[in-house]
Every structure is written in structure tokens, then in C-alpha cells.
N, C-alpha and C positions, 0 to 999 in steps of 0.2 A: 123525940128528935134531939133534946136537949141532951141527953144522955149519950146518942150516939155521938154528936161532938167530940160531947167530953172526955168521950174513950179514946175517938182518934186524937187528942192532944195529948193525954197519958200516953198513948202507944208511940207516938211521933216522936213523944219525949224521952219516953224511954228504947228507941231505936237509936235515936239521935246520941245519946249517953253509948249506949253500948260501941256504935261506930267510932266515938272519942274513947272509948277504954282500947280498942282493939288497934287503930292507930299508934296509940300509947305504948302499948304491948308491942308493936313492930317494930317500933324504934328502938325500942329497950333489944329486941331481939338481935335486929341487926348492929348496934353499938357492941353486943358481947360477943359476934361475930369476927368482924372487925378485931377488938379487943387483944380476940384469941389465936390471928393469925400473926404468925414468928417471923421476923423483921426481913430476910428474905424476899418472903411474901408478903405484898399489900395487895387491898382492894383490886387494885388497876392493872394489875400482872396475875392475880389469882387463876383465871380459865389457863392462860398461857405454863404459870407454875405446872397447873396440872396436868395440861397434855405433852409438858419436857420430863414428868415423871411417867406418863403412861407410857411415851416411849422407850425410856429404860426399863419399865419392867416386861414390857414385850421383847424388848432387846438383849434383857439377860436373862439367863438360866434360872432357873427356878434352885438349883443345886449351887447358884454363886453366894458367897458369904453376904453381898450386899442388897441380895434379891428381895428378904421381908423388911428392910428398912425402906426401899423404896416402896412397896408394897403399901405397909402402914402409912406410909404419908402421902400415896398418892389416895388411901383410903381418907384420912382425914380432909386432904385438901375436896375432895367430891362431897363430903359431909360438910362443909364448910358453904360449897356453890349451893348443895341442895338449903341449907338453912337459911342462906341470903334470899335464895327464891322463894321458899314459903314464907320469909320474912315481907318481901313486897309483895306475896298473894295477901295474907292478910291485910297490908296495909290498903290495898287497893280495895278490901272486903269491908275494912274499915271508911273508908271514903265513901263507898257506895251503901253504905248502912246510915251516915251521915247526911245524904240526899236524898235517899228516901224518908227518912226520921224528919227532914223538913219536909217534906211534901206533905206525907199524913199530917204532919202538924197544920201546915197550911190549908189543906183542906176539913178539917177540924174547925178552923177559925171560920174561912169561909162560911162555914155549916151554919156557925153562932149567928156570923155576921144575917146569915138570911133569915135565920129566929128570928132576931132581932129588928127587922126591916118587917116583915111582916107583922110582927104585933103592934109596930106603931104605922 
């Protein structure tokens, strides 16, 4: 029994670790997000940047000279939303990987704790 414990505090802890790498890794994701959107556009006008360009390219011709410039950047600006969004799917992947990692840890300990009570 002492063994099972011990594994759920190994496993706890190492869920626990991986839920702080992948939060880690969010942040880091969305700071080069950020980072990489051109002064224009910020965080806070980003969705709106992007549906004043999907209106111009449904509004212009695909034959007008200014059609794959808008094209490209309403492409970038959607790769930009989409990367902000998998950015807080893992962080929230990360958080919940971080309370579960305490809970098996806590019932780990518990486990010890009831070893422990029983043999004295």
C-alpha cells in the first residue's frame, strides 16, 4: 500500500510540473503573439482589425490590384486570433493539469497518512 502512495505523489508531482511547463509555454506563446502584431493592430482592436479586412476582401474584386494584400493580412490577422486561442486552450490545459497534480498528490499523502495511523 506503501507503494501505491508513493506513486500517486510521484504522478501528482509530476502532473503538477508538466501543468507549470504548459502554462509557461502559454505565456511565452501569447507574448510572441502579441509581439508580432504591427502597430495598427493591438490586442484590443485585433477581431475588429479582422472583420474591417474580411469586409474589403468580399468588397473587392479579386482582379483589383489591392485584393491579395488585403487577402494576406486578413490571412495573418485569423492566424494570429487562432494562435491567441490555442494559446489560453493550453493555458487553461495547463491550470487544470496543475489541480489535478495536487489532488493525486494529496491523496497520495492521505494514503501515507492512513499507513501511518494504522501501524501505531
Amino acid at each position: 500500500m506503501r507503494a501505491v502512495a508513493v506513486f500517486a505523489i510521484i504522478l501528482g508531482l509530476a502532473t503538477l510540473v508538466f501543468g507549470a511547463l504548459l502554462t509557461a509555454q502559454a505565456r511565452q506563446a501569447r507574448q510572441a503573439v502579441i509581439s508580432s502584431l504591427k502597430p495598427p493592430v493591438t490586442l484590443e482592436n485585433l477581431r475588429s482589425s479582422y472583420e474591417e479586412l474580411d469586409r474589403k476582401v468580399r468588397e473587392t474584386s479579386p482582379s483589383h490590384p489591392e485584393y491579395s494584400d488585403y487577402f494576406a493580412e486578413r490571412t495573418w490577422l485569423g492566424l494570429a486570433q487562432a494562435n491567441l486561442s490555442a494559446a489560453k486552450m493550453v493555458n487553461t490545459s495547463g491550470i487544470v493539469d496543475i489541480l489535478i497534480g495536487l489532488g493525486i498528490m494529496a491523496s497520495g499523502f492521505a494514503i501515507l497518512r492512513k499507513i501511518s495511523e494504522d501501524i501505531y
